[in-house]
Each structure stands twice: as structure tokens, then as C-alpha cells.
MMTF fields as JSON, N, C-alpha, C and O atoms, coordinates in Angstrom:
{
  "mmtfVersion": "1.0.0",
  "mmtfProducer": "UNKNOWN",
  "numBonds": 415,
  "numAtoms": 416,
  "numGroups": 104,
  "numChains": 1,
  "numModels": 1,
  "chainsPerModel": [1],
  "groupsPerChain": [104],
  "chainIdList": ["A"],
  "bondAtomList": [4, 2, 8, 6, 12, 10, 16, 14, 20, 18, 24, 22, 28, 26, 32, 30, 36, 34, 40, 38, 44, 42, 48, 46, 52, 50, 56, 54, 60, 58, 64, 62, 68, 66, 72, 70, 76, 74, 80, 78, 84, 82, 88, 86, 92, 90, 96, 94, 100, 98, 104, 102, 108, 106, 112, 110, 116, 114, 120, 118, 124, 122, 128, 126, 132, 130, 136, 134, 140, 138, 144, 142, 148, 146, 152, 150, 156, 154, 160, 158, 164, 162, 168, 166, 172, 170, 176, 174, 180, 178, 184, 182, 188, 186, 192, 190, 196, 194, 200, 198, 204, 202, 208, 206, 212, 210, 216, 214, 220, 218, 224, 222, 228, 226, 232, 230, 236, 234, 240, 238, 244, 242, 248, 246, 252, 250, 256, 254, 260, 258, 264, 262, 268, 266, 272, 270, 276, 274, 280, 278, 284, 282, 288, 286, 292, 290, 296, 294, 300, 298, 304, 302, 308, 306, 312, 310, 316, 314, 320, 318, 324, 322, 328, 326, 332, 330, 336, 334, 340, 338, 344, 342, 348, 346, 352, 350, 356, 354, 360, 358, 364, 362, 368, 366, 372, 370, 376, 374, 380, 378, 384, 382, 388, 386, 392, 390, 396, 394, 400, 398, 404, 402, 408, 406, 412, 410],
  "bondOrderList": [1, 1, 1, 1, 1, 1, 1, 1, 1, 1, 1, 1, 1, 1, 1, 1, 1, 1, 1, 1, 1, 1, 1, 1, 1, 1, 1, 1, 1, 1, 1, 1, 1, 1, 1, 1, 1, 1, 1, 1, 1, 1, 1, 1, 1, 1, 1, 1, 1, 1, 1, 1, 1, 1, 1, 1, 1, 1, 1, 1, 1, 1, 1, 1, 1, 1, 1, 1, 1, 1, 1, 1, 1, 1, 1, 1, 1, 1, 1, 1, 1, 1, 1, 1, 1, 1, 1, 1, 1, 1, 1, 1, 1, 1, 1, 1, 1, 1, 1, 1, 1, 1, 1],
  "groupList": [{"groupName": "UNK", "atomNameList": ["N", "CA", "C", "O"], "elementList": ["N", "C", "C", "O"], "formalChargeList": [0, 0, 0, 0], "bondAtomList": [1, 0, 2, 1, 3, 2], "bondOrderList": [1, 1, 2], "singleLetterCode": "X", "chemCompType": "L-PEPTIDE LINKING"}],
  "groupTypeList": [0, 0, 0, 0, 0, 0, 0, 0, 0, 0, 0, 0, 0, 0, 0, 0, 0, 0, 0, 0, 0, 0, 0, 0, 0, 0, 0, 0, 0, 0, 0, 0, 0, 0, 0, 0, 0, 0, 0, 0, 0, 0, 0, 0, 0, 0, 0, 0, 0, 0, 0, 0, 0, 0, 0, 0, 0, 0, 0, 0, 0, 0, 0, 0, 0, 0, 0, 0, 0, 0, 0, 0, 0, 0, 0, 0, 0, 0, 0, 0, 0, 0, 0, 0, 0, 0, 0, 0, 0, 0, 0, 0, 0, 0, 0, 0, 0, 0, 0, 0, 0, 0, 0, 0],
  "groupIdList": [1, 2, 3, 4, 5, 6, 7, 8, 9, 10, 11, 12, 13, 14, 15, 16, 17, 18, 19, 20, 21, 22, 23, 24, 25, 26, 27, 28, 29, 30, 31, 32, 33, 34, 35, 36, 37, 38, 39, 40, 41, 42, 43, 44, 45, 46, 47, 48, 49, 50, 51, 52, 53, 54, 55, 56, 57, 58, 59, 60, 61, 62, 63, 64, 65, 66, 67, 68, 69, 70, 71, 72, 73, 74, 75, 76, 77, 78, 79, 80, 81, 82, 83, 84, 85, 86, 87, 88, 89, 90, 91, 92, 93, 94, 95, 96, 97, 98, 99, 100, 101, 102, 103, 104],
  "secStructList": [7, 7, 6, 6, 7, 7, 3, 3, 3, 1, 1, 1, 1, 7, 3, 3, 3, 7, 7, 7, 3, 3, 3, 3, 7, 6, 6, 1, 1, 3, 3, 3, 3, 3, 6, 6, 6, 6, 3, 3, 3, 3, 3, 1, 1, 2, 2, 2, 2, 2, 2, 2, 2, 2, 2, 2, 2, 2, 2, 2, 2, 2, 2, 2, 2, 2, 6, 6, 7, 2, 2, 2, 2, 2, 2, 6, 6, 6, 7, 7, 2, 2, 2, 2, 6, 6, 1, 3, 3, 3, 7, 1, 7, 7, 7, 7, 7, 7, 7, 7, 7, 7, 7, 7],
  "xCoordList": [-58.944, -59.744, -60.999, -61.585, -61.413, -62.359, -63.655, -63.909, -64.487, -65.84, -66.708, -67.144, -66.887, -67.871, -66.935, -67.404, -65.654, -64.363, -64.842, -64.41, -65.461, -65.95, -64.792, -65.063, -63.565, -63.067, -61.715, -60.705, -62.502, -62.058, -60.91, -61.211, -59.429, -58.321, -58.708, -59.445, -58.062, -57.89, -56.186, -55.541, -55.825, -54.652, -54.49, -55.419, -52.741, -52.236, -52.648, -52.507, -53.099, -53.399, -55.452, -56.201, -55.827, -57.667, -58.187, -57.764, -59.391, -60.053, -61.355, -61.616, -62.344, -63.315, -64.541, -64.744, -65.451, -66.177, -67.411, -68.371, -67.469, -68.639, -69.655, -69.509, -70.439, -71.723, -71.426, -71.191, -71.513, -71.615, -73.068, -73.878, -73.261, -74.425, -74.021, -73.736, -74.148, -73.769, -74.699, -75.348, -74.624, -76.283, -75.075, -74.02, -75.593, -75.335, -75.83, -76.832, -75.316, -75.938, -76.277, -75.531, -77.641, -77.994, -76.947, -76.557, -76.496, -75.445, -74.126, -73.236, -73.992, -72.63, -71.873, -71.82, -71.474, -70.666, -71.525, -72.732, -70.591, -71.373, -71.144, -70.058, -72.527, -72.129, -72.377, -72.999, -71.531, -71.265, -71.594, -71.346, -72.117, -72.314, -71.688, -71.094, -71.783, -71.201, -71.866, -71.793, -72.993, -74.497, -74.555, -75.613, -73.221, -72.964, -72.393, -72.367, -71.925, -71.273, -72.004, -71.898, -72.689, -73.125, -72.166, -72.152, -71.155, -69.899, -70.279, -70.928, -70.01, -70.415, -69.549, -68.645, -69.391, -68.352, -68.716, -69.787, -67.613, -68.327, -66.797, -65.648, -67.446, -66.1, -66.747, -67.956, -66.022, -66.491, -66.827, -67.461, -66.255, -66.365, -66.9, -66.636, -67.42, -67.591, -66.132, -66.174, -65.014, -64.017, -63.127, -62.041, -63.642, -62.638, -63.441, -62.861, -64.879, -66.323, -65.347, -64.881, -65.386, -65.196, -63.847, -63.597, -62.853, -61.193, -61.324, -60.62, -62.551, -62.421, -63.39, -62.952, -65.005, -65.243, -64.291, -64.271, -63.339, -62.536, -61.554, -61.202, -61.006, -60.204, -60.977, -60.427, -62.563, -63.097, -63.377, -63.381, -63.693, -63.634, -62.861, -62.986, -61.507, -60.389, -59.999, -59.054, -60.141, -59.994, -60.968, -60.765, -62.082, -63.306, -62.652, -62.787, -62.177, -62.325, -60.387, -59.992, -60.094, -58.375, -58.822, -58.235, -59.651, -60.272, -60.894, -60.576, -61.835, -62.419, -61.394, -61.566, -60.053, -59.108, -58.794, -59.139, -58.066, -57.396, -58.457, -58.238, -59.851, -60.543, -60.987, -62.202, -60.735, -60.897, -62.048, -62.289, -63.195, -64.404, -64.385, -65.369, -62.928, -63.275, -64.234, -64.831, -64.502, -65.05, -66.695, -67.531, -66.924, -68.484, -68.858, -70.018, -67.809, -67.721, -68.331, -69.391, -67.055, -66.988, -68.31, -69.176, -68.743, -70.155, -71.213, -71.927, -71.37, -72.389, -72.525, -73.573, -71.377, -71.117, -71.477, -71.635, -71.563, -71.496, -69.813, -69.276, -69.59, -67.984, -67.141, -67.725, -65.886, -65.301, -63.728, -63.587, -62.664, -61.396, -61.338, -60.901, -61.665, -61.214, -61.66, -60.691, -63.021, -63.331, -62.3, -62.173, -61.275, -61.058, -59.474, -58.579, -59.03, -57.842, -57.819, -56.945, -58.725, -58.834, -58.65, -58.455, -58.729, -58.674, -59.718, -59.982, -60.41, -61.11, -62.768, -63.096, -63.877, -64.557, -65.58, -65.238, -66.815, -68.351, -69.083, -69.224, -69.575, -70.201, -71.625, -72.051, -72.298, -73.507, -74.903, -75.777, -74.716, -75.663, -76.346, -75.689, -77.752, -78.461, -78.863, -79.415, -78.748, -79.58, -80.494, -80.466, -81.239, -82.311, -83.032, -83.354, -83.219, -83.898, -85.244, -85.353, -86.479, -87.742, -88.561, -88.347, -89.61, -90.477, -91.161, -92.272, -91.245, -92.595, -93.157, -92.553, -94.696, -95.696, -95.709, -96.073, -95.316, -95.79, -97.263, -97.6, -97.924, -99.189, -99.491, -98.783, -100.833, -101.09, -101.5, -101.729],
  "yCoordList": [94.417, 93.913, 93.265, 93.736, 92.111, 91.453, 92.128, 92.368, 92.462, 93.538, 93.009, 93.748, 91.836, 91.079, 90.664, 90.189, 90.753, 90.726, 92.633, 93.738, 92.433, 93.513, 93.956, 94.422, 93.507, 93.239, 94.533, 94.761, 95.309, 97.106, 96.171, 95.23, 96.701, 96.709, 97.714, 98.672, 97.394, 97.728, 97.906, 98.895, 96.721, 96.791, 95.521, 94.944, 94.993, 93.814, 92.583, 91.39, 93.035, 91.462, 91.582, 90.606, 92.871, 92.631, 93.268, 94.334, 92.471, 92.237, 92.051, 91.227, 92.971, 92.856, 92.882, 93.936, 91.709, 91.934, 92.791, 92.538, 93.987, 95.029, 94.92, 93.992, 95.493, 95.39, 97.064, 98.091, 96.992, 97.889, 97.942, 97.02, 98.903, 98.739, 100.187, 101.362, 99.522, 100.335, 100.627, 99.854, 102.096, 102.604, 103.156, 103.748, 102.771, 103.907, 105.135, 105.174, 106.282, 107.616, 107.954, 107.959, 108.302, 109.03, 110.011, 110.067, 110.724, 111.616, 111.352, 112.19, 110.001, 109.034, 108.575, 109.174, 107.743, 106.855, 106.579, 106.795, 105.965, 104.965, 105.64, 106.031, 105.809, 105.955, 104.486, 103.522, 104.747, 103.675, 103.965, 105.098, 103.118, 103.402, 102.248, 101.446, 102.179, 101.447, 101.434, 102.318, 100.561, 100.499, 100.226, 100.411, 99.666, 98.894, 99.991, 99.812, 101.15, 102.293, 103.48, 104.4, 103.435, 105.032, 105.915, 107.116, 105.182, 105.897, 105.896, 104.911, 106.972, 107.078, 107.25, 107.77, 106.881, 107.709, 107.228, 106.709, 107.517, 107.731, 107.137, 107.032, 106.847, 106.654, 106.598, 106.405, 106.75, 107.059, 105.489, 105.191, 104.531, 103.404, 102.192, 102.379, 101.22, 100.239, 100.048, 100.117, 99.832, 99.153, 100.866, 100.83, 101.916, 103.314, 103.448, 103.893, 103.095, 103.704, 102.749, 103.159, 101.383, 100.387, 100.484, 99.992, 101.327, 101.162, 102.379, 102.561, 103.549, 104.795, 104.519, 105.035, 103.571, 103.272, 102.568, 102.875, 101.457, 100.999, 101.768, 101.539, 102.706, 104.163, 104.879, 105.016, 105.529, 106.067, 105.359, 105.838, 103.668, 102.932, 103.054, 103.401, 102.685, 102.969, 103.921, 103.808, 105.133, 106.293, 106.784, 107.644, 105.965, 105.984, 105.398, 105.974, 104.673, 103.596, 104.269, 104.179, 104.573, 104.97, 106.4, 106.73, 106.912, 108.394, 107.488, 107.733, 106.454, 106.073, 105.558, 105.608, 104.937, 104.461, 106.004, 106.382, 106.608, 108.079, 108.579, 108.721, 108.9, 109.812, 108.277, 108.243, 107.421, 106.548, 105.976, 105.262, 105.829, 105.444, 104.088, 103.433, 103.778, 102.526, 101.433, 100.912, 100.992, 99.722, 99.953, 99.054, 101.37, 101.985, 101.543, 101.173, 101.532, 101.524, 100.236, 99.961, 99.195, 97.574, 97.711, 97.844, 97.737, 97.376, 97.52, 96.565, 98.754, 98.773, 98.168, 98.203, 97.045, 96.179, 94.541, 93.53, 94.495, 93.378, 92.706, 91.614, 93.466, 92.661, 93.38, 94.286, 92.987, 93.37, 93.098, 92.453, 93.669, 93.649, 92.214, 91.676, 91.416, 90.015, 89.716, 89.564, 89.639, 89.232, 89.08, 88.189, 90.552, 90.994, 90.338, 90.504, 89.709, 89.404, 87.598, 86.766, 87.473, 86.196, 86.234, 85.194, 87.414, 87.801, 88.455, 89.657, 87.325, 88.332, 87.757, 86.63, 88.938, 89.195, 89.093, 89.096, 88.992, 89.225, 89.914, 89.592, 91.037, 92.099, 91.174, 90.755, 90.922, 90.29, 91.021, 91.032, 91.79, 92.083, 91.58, 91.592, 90.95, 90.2, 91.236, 92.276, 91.177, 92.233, 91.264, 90.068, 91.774, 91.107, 91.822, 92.985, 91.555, 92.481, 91.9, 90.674, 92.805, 92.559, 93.065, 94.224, 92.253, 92.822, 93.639, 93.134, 94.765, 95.66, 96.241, 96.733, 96.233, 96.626, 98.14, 98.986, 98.192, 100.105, 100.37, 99.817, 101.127, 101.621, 102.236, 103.086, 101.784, 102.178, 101.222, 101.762],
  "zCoordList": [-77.834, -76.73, -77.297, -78.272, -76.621, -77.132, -76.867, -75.687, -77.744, -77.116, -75.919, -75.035, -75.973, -74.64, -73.658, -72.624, -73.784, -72.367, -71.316, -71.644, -70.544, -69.937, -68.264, -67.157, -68.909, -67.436, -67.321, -67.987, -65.836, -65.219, -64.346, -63.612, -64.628, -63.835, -62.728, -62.96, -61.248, -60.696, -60.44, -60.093, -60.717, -60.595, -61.402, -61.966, -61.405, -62.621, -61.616, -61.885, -60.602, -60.126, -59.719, -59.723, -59.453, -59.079, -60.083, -60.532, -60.596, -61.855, -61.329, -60.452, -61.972, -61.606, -62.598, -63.199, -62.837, -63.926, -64.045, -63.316, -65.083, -64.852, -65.834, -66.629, -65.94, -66.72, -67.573, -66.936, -69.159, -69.647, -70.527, -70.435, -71.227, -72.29, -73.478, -73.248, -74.569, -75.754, -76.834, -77.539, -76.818, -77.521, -78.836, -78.61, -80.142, -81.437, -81.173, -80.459, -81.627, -81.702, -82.924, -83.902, -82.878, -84.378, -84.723, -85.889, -83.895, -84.826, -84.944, -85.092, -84.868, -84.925, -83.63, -82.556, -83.868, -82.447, -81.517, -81.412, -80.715, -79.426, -78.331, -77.902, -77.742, -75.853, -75.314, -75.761, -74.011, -73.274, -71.917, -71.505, -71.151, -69.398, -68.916, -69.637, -68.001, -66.716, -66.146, -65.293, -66.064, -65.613, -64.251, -63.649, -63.486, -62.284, -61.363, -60.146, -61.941, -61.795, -61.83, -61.019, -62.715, -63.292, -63.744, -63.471, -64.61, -65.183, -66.382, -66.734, -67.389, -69.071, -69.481, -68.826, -70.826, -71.894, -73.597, -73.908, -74.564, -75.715, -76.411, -75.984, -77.623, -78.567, -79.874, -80.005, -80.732, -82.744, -83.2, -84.213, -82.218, -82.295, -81.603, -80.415, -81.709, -80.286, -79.356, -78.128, -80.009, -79.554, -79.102, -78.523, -79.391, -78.863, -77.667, -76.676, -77.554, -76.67, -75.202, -74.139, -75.845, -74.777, -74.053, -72.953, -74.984, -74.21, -73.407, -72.414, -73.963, -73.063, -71.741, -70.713, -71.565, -70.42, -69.506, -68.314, -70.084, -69.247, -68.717, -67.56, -69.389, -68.641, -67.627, -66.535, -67.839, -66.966, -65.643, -64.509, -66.189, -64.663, -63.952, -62.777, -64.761, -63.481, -63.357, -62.576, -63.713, -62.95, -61.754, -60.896, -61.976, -61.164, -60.031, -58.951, -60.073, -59.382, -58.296, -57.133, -58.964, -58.301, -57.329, -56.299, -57.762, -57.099, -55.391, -54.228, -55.952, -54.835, -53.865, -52.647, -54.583, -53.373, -52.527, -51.408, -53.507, -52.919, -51.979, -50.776, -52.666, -51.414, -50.613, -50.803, -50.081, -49.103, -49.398, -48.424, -50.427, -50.182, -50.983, -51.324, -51.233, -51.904, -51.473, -52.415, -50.333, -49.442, -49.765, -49.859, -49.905, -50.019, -51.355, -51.533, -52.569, -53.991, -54.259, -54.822, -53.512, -53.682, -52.86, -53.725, -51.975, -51.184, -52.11, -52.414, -52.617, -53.978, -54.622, -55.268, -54.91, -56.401, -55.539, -56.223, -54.063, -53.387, -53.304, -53.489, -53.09, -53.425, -52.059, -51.465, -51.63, -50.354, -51.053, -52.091, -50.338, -50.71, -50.604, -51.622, -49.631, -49.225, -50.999, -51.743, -51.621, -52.791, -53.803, -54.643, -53.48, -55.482, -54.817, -55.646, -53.635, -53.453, -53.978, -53.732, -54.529, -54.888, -56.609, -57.237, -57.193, -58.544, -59.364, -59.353, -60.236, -60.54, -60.422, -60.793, -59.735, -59.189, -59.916, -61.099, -59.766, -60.463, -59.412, -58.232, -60.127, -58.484, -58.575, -59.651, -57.257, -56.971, -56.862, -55.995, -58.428, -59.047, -59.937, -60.978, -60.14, -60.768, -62.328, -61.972, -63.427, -64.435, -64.948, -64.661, -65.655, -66.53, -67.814, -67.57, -68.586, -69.173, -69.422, -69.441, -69.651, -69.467, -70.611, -70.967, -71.336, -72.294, -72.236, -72.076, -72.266, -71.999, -72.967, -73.92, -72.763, -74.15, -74.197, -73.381, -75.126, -75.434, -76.154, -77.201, -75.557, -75.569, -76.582, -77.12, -77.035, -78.187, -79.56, -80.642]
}
């Protein structure tokens, strides 16, 4: 998998593009979030960190169909079923990152 290809199956046809962020750990390997989610996970590697957030998404994400709250899920992300039936999706969340001075 390509490391900056960030794209959570839902299924073989809805694709949805997510926002991750990947920290090294001083005591080895990478954690990973799902910043769009608030889903985490970890791998010994960038590319094990990234195939296991994309597992936790969609298990995240298959729980939210089963217990019914999928529409609440996609609403968070700005996105609606009509969206992800078109393929694949960009949730209409803006990020940015910002300079800030540390004191001192």
C-alpha cells in the first residue's frame, strides 16, 4: 500500500478518504490515529501501523452500520450515503496545521 494512499473501504465499491497522522515512538514503532475518527492503532512499522489503522477503520466503521449509527458517523465526517454512492468521498473537513511559539 502506498503510505500517503489514505483510503478506509467500506465496501469494494464506497471509498472514503480519511486523515491519519503518524508519530515514531521512543520505545519503537509507530502509533497511528484517525484524526477524522478518533480511531488509534500501532504497528513496528509505518506500512504494519497504516494496514492495522485501515483494519480498525473498517471495523469501526462495520460496528457503526450493525449498531445503526452509521448516518451519525458519515454526518461527523460531512458526508451522507447519497455521497459515498458516487465512490470515493473526501469528508468536508478542513485541517491545517499552525505555527506556534513555545515560551521561553
Amino acid at each position: 500500500m502506498d503510505l500517503y494512499t489514505k483510503f478506509v473501504r467500506y465496501n469494494m465499491r464506497e471509498q472514503v478518504l480519511l486523515n491519519v497522522s503518524i508519530k515514531k515512538e521512543l520505545e519503537g514503532g509507530y502509533s497511528v490515529v484517525c484524526t477524522d475518527l478518533d480511531v488509534a492503532s500501532q504497528g513496528e512499522t509505518i506500512e504494519e501501523a497504516m494496514e492495522n489503522i485501515t483494519e480498525a477503520v473498517e471495523l469501526y466503521m462495520e460496528s457503526a452500520r450493525e449498531l445503526g449509527i452509521i448516518d451519525e458517523v458519515l454526518e461527523r465526517l460531512g458526508l451522507s450515503r447519497e455521497d459515498l454512492k458516487k465512490g470515493v468521498s473526501i469528508p468536508k473537513i478542513f485541517r491545517a496545521e499552525i505555527p506556534v511559539r513555545l515560551a521561553g
